[in-house]
DOKOL-851779 format. One record per residue (C-alpha): x, z, y negated. Coordinates in steps of 0.2 Angstrom, whole numbers, plus 5000, padded with zeros to 4 digits. Each point is the difference from the previous one (the first is absolute). Layout:
N
XZY ...
END
This chain:
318
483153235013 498650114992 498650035006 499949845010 500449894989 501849924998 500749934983 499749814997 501249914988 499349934985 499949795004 498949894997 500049915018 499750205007 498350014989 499549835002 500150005019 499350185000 498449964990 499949835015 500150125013 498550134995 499149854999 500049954981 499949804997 501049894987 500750144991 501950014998 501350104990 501149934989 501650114990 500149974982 501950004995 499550014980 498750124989 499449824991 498249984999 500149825004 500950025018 498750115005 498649884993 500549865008 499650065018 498250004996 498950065007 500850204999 499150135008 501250144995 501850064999 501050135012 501350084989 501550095008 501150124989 501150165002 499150144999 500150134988 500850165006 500550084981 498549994992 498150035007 499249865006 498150055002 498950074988 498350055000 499649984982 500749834996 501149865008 501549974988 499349834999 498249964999 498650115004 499250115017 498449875003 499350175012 498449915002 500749835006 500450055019 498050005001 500049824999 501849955004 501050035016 501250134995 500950125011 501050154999 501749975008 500250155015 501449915012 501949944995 500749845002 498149935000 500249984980 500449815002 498349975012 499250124987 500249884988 499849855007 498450065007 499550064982 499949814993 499249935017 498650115001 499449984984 500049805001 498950045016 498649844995 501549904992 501050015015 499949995019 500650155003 499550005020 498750105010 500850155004 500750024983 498249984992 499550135013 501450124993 499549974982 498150055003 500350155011 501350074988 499049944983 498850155002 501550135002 500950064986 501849964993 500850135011 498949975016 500549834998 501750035001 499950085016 498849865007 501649894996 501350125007 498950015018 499849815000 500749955018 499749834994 500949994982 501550115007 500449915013 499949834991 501050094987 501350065013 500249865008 501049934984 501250164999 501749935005 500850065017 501150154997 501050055016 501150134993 499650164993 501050074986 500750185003 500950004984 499150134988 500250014982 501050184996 500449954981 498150034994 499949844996 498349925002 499549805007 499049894988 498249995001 499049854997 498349964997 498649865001 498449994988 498749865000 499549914984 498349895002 498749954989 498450085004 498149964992 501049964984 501450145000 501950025002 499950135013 501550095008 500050065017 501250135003 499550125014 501150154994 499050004983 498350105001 498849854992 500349814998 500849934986 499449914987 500949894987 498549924990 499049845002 500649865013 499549865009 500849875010 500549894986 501050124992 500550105012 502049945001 500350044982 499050174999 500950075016 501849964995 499750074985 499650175008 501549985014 501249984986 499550124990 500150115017 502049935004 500150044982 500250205004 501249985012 502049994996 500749834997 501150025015 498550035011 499649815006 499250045018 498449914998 499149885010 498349924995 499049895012 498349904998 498650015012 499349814996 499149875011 500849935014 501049854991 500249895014 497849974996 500649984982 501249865006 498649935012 498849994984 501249924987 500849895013 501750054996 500849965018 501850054993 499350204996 498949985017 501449975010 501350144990 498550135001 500049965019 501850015001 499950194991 498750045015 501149965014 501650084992 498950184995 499549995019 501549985007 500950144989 498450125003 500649965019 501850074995 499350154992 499250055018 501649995010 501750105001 501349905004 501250155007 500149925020 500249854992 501550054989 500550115015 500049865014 501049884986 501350124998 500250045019 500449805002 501150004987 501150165010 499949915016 500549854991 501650084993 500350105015 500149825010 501049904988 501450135002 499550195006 499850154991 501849954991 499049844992 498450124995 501150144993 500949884991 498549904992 499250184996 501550044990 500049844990 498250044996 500450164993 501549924989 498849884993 498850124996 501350104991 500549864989 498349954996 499650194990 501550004993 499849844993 498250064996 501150144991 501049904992 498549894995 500549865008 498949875000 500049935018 499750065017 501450005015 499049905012 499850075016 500449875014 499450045019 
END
């Protein structure tokens, strides 16, 4: 936690429910498992993209004279919503929020977010940011997706060694421009003339130049689409088959959002207390000892098969 905001995975079910519950209508998120133009395009209509990559800790990462690709638009955060990213772990809302407010008018994006966007439209980038970091109503909608984390880890890293970064950015067209929407970068972004139409193939090609300057072995990406709800798609084409698949998505992102809110550490523990008492009946501590050490030996021989590059695992019998 930082700041009051907790760390959200990158899932398409976590945006999509996230955009329902501040009140946005028939907007979803879908991932994108290819950098093709034409898997992007066929999800029409497409608002934007939220792209998640490692962030760069070897080389700088902001400028304030120009973007490694594209060009500052320093003017554009007069007329588009753009804000200055002030808070961690909020990048993910950050950019979602950088595509939905500027399709306010194309998209139903709720009262209260309307209200947001209006009030925070007069402010500059940085005040923006901070309208977002105190927004009791975005943060706790953004909170309530951070998966339950009972333990707290001690262990400390005493080898120097750093964790990963990552990082989301918003790409969206906006009054006929490829904009980027980074909040750590001082301006918007802009990579030339866009509209909707060719909006697929002119934002893959700037992501893959931008994978481009990573190593070959770096392959921790993930893109996703913000694009109209696609069950009302199904409804207007009459496509009952992709009605009722899209339907079945809904209720399997809700009921894993419902994992991520829950610890299962009473669960595991009462499961594992029946199991003792279980034992402990069948034939006292003699029968628990016993099936303890038969757990251990099959352990042993499933890493030193592991070791030995076996190719099948000892299975563990109760």
């Amino acid at each position: 936690m930082s700041g009051g905001w907790n760390t959200i995975e990158s899932d398409a079910g976590v945006f999509t429910f996230l955009l329902n519950n501040l009140g946005v209508q028939d907007v979803q998120f879908e991932e994108l498992l290819t950098l093709e133009p034409d898997s992007l395009a066929t999800l029409h209509p497409v608002y934007g993209v939220i792209f998640l990559f490692k962030y760069p800790t070897d080389t700088p990462y902001t400028s304030t004279d120009r973007p490694l690709d594209g060009t500052f638009d320093r003017d554009a955060a007069e007329h588009i919503w753009f804000a200055a990213q002030t808070i961690q772990n909020a990048c993910g809302t950050q950019a979602l929020l950088s595509v939905l407010m500027n399709k306010d008018g194309e998209l139903e994006i709720g009262s209260r977010l309307r209200e947001f966007r209006e009030f925070t439209m007069a402010l500059p980038p940085e005040f923006r940011g901070e309208a977002l970091s105190n927004s009791e109503l975005i943060r706790d909608v953004h909170n309530s997706f951070a998966k339950s984390s009972p333990f707290v880890d001690e262990t400390q890293r005493t080898s120097g060694e750093t964790e990963d970064a990552f990082h989301f950015v918003a790409y969206t067209p906006v009054n006929g421009v490829l904009y980027e929407l980074d909040g750590l970068q001082p301006a918007p972004i802009s990579h030339g003339a866009c509209g909707p139409e060719d909006f697929s193939t002119k934002v893959m090609d700037v992501l893959q130049r931008r994978i481009a300057r990573y190593d070959l072995s770096e392959i921790r990406f993930n893109l996703m689409a913000m694009v109209r709800d696609r069950r009302v798609t199904a409804q207007e084409i009459g496509d009952a088959e992709m009605l009722a698949r899209e339907e079945q998505k809904r209720r399997d992102w809700q009921f894993e959002n419902a994992l991520r809110r829950h610890n299962f550490v009473g669960f595991a523990g009462a499961v594992l207390k029946g199991v003792v008492e279980t034992k402990l009946k069948e034939g006292g501590e003699g029968a628990y000892d016993k099936w303890v050490d038969e757990a251990k030996t099959k352990t042993r021989q499933r890493l030193e098969s592991r070791k030995k590059g076996g190719g099948e695992d000892v299975e563990m019998e109760g």
